[in-house]
C-alpha positions as CSV (number, residue, x, y, z in Angstrom):
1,X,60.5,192.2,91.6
2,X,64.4,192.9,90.9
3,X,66.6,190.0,92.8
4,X,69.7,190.9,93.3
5,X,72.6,187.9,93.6
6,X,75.6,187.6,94.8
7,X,77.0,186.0,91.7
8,X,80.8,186.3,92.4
9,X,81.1,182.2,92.3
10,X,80.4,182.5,88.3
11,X,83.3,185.2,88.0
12,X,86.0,183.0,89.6
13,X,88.5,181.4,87.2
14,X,87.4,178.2,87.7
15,X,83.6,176.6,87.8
16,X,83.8,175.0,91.6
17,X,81.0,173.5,93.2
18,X,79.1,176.9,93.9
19,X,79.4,178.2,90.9
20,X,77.9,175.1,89.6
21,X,75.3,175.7,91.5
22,X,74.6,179.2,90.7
23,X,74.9,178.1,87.1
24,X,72.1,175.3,87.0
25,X,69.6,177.6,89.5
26,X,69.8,180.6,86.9
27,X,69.5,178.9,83.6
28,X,66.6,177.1,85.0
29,X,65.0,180.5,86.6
30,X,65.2,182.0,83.1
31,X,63.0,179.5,82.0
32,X,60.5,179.4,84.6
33,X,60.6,183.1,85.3
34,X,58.7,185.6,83.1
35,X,57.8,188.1,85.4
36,X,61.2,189.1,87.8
37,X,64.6,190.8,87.0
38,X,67.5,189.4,88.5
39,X,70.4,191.3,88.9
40,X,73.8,189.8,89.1
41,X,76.6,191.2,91.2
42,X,80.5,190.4,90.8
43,X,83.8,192.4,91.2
44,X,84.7,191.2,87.9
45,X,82.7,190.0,84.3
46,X,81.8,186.7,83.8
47,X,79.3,185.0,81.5
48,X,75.9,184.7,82.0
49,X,74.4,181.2,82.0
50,X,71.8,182.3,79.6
51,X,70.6,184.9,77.2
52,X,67.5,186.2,78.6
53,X,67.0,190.1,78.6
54,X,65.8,189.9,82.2
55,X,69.4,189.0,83.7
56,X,71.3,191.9,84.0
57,X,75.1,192.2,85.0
58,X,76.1,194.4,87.8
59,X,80.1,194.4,88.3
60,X,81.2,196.3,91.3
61,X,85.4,197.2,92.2
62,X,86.6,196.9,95.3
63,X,90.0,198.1,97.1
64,X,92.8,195.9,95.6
65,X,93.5,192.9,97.1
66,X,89.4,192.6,98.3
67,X,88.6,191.3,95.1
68,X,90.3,187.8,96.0
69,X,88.1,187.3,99.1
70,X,84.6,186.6,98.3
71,X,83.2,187.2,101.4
72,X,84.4,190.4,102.2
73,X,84.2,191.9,97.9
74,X,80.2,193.0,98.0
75,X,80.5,194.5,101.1
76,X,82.1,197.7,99.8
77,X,79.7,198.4,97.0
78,X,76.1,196.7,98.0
79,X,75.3,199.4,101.0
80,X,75.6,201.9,98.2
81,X,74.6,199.5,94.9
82,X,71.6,197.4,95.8
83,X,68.8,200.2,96.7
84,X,70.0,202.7,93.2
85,X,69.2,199.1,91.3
86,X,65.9,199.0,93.3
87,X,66.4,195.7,94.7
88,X,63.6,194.2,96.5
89,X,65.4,190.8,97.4
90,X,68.8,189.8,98.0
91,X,70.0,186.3,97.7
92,X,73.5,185.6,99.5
93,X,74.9,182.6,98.0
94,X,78.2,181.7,99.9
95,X,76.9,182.5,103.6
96,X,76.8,185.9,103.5
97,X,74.7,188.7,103.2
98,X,76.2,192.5,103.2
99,X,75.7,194.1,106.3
100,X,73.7,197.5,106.4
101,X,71.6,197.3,104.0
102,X,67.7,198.9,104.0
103,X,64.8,197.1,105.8
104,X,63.1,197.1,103.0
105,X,65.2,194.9,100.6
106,X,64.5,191.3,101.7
107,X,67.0,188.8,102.4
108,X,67.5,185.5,101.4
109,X,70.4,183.4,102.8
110,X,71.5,179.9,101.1
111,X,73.5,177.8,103.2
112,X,75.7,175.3,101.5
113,X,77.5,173.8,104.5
114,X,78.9,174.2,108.6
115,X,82.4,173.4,107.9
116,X,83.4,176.3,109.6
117,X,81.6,175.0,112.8
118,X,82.1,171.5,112.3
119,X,85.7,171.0,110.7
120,X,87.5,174.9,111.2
121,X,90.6,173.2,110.9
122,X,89.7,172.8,107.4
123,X,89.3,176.6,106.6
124,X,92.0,178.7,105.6
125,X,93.3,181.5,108.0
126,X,92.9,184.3,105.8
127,X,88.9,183.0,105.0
128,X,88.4,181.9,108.9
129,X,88.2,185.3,110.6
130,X,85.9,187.2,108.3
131,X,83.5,184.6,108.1
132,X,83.4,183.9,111.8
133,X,82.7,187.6,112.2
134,X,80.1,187.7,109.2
135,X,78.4,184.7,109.3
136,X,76.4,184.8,112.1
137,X,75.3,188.1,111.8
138,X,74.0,187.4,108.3
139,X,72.3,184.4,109.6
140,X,70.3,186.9,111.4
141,X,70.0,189.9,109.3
142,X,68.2,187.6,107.0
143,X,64.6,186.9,106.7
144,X,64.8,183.6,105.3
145,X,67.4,180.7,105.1
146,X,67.5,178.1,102.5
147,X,69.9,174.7,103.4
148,X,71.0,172.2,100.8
149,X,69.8,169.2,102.9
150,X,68.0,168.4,106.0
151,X,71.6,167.3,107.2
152,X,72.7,171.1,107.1
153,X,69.5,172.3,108.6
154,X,70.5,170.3,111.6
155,X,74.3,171.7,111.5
156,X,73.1,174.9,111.3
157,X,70.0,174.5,114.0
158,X,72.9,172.6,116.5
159,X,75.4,175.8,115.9
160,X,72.7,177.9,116.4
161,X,69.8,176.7,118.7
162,X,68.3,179.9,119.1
163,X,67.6,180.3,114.9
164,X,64.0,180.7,114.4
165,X,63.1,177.0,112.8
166,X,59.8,178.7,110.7
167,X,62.9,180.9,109.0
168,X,64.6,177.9,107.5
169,X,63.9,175.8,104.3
170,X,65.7,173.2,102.5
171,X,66.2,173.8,99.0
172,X,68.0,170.5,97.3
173,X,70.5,170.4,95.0
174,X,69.1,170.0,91.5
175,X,71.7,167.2,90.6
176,X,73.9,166.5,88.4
177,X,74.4,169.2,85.6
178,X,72.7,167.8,82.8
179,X,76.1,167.5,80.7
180,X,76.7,164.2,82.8
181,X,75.4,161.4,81.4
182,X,76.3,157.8,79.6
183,X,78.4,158.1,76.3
184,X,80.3,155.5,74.3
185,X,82.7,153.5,76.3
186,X,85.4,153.4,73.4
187,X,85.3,157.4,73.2
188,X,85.5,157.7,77.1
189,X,88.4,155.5,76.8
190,X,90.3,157.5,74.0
191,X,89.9,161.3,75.5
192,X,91.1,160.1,78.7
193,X,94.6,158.1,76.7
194,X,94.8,160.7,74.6
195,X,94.2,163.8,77.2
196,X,95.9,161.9,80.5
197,X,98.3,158.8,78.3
198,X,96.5,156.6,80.6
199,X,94.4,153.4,79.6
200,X,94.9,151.1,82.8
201,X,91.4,150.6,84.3
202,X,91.5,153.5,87.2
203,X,89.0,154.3,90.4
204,X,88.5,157.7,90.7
205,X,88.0,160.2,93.3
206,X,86.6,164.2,92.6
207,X,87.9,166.3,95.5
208,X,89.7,169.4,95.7
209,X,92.8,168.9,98.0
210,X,91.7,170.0,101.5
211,X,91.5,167.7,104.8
212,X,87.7,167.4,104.9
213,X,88.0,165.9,101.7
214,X,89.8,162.6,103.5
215,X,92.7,162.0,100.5
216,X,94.7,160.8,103.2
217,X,92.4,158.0,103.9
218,X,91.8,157.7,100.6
219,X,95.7,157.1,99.7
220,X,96.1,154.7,102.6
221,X,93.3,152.5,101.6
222,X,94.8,152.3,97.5
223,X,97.9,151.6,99.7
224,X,96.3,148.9,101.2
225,X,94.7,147.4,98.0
226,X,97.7,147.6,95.9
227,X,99.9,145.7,98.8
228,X,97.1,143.0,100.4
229,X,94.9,142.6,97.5
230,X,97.4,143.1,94.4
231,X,95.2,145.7,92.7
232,X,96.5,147.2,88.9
233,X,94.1,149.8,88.8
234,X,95.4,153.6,88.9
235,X,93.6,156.3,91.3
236,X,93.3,159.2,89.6
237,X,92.3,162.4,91.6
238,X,90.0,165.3,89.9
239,X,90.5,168.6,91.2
240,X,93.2,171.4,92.2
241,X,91.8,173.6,94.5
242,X,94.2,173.6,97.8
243,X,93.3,174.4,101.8
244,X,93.9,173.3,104.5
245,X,95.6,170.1,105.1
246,X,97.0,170.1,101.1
247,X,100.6,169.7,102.4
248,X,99.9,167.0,104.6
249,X,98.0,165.2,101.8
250,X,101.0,165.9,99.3
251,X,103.7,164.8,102.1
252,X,101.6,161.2,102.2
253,X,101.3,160.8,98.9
254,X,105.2,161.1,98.5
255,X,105.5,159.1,101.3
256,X,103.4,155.8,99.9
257,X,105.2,156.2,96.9
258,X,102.6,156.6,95.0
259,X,103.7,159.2,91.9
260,X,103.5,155.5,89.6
261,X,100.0,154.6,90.7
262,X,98.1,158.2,91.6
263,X,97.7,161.0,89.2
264,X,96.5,164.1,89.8
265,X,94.7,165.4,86.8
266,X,93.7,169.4,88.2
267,X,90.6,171.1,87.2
268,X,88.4,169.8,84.3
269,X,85.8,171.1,82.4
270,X,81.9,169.1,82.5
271,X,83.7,167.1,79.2
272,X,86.3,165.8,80.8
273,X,84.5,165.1,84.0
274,X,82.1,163.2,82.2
275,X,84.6,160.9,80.1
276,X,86.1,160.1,83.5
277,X,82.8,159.5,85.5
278,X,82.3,157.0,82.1
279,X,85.6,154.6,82.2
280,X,85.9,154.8,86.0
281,X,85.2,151.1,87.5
282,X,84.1,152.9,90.6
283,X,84.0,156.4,91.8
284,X,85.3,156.5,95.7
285,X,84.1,159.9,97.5
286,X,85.3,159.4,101.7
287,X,84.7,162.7,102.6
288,X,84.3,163.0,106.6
289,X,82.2,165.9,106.3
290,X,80.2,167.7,103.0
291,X,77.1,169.9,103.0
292,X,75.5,167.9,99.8
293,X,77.8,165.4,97.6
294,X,77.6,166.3,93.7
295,X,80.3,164.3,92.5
296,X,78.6,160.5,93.4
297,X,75.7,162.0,91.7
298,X,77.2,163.0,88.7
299,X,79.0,159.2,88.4
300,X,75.3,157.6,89.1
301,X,74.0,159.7,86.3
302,X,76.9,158.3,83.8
303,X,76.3,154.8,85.0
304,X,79.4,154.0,87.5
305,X,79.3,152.6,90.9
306,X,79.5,154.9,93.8
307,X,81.6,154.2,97.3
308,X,81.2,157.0,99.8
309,X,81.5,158.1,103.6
310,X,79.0,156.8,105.9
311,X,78.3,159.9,107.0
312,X,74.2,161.2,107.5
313,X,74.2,163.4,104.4
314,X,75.5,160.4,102.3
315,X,72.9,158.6,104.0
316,X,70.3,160.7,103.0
317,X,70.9,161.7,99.6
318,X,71.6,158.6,98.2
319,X,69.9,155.8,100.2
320,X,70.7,152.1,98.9
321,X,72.2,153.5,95.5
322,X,75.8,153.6,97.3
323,X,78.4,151.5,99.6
324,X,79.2,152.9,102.1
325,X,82.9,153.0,104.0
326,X,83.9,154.1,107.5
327,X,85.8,157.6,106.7
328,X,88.2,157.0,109.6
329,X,89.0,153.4,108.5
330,X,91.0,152.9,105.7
331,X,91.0,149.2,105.7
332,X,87.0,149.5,105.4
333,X,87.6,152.2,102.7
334,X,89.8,150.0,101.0
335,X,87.4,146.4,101.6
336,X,84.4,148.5,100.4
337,X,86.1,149.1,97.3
338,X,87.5,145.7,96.5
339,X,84.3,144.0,97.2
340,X,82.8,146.5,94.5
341,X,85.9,145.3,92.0
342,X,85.2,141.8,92.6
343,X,81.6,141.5,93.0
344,X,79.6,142.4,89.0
345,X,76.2,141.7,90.9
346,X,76.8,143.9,93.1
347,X,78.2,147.0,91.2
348,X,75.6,146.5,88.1
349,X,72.6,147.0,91.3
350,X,74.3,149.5,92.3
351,X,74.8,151.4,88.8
352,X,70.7,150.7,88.8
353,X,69.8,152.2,92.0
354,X,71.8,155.1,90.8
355,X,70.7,155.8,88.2
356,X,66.7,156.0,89.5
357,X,68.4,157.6,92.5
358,X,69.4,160.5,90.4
359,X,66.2,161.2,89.5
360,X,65.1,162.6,92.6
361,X,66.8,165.9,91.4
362,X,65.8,168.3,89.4
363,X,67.0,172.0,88.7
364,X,63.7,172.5,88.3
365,X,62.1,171.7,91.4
366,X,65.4,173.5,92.5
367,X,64.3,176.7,91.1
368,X,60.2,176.5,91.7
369,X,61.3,176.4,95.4
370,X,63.2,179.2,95.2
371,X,60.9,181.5,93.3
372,X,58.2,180.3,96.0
373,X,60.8,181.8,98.8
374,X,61.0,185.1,96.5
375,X,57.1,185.3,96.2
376,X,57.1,184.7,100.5
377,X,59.7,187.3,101.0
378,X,57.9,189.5,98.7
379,X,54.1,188.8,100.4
380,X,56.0,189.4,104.3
């Protein structure tokens, strides 16, 4: 069979959570997979996450300023593109699937999260229309659907009641990528004085800045530990993608006074992830709303404590292996996290349950699944 993919999250400037994912699923398909081609389509190069003769890149130029917007960029080639390359299956990784193309190349849909059902306010108003407009219908135009976790499945069947439930499958996350893991304390502790000139114990958070993301909460519960529990530590925030809601966050943050105390370090590479993720005392992740969770993952896979939203896809991913906070409470936010501080027993069963807790995931198993939906499509 020739797959074709949507592999425009790999040719963005910076490695966000989906091209992560696309990244883990491909390197591990090139391993499996000895029989398929898969062809990967972006309006601009990129590197492939492995050599393997069978992955074959596929760039395709839009009208300017298209480019920029990923869900509307494959629409102007793919009609034209996808059946000259042959393509018997198409995999739409951010939600969308081109419209018009032949009955007879399949489609696969993966669907990473609702937040433009549940949370809209948290979408930006040039993303919001387009994907109003073009995510439903490529719900439908495709013949399967693969969900992230049986939390989305139940987003996406409460959207959209009238989805056939035999056309959807969840598909987990594979995990952490494998470049997280436990390293030497004392080199942790260097990079990050030597990268960041910081070497107070910190918590740390992973979020881009957007509302769902609850920094706000976040800031008023360090607020709260710094002023009713005389906590030293630093916060230090991973992450510089802005949406919706950044301005409010910043205005906060000014507000609290917190430009001694909170540091925000941008986007960093798996290396500097992982050094943080290893000094942390505690990683804190309150989203209110997520369609999977990587970043508590990655910190149970280097061995630090994990508090996160007590929300159903927290729940389910990670079981016992976390504390969980109230998202809408900062004073639980911020009680959850001082009784980790305080409490060795506590954090060091936690850091265990993590780490077993990671092990539920595999790329892997991630990518068997998948070539098990190619082999349906291809059998229907």
């Amino acid at each position: 069979m020739r797959i074709g993919i949507d592999a425009y999250p790999l040719a963005r400037d910076k490695l966000t959570g989906l091209g992560a994912y696309l990244n883990n699923l491909l390197r591990e398909l090139g391993i499996l997979d000895k029989e398929n081609e898969y062809w990967l389509y972006a309006c601009r190069d990129f590197e492939l996450p492995c050599k393997n003769p069978s992955f074959k890149k596929r760039i395709i130029t839009a009208p300017k300023g298209i480019n920029s917007i990923s869900t509307l960029w494959l629409a102007f080639g793919a009609k034209k593109t996808l059946p000259e390359d042959k393509i018997d299956i198409f995999l739409g990784t951010q939600n969308f699937i081109p419209l018009g193309l032949p009955p007879r190349i399949k489609k696969l849909l993966v669907i990473h999260d609702l937040t433009i059902y549940a949370y809209p306010q948290n979408v930006p108003a040039m993303l919001y229309l387009p994907h109003r407009l073009l995510f439903p219908r490529s719900l439908f135009a495709a013949e399967h659907i693969a969900v992230i976790s049986e939390s989305s499945r139940r987003d996406l069947k409460r959207f959209f009641p009238e989805l056939d439930e035999g056309k959807i499958s969840t598909v987990y996350y594979g995990g952490p990528d494998p470049g997280f893991s436990p390293c030497p304390k004392d080199e942790a502790r260097g990079y990050i004085s030597e990268r960041f000139g910081i070497s107070d114990k910190f918590i740390l958070s992973v979020a881009s800045l957007e509302w769902r993301k609850n920094l706000s909460g976040l800031f008023l519960a360090f607020d709260i530990l710094k002023n009713k529990f005389g906590l030293k530590h630093k916060l230090l925030i991973a992450g510089s993608e802005r949406r919706a809601g950044a301005s409010e966050i910043e205005r906060l943050y000014d507000k609290l006074g917190l430009k001694d105390s909170v540091y925000f370090l941008g986007h960093l590479d798996i290396k500097g992830l992982n050094y943080l993720y290893n000094t942390a005392e505690a990683l804190v992740f309150p989203s209110f709303y997520e369609g999977f969770g990587l970043p508590p993952l990655e910190a149970m896979a280097c061995a630090t404590a994990v508090v996160a939203s007590d929300i159903p896809v927290f729940r389910e991913l990670f079981r016992d292996a976390a504390l969980f906070a109230n998202p809408y409470y900062p004073h639980d936010i911020a009680e959850k996290i001082m009784g980790l501080l305080g409490d060795d027993s506590l954090r060091q069963g936690l850091i265990n349950k993590g780490r077993e807790r990671v092990l539920a995931f595999s790329w892997k198993d991630t990518a068997r699944e998948m070539l098990k939906l190619f082999e349906g499509l291809k059998a229907g």
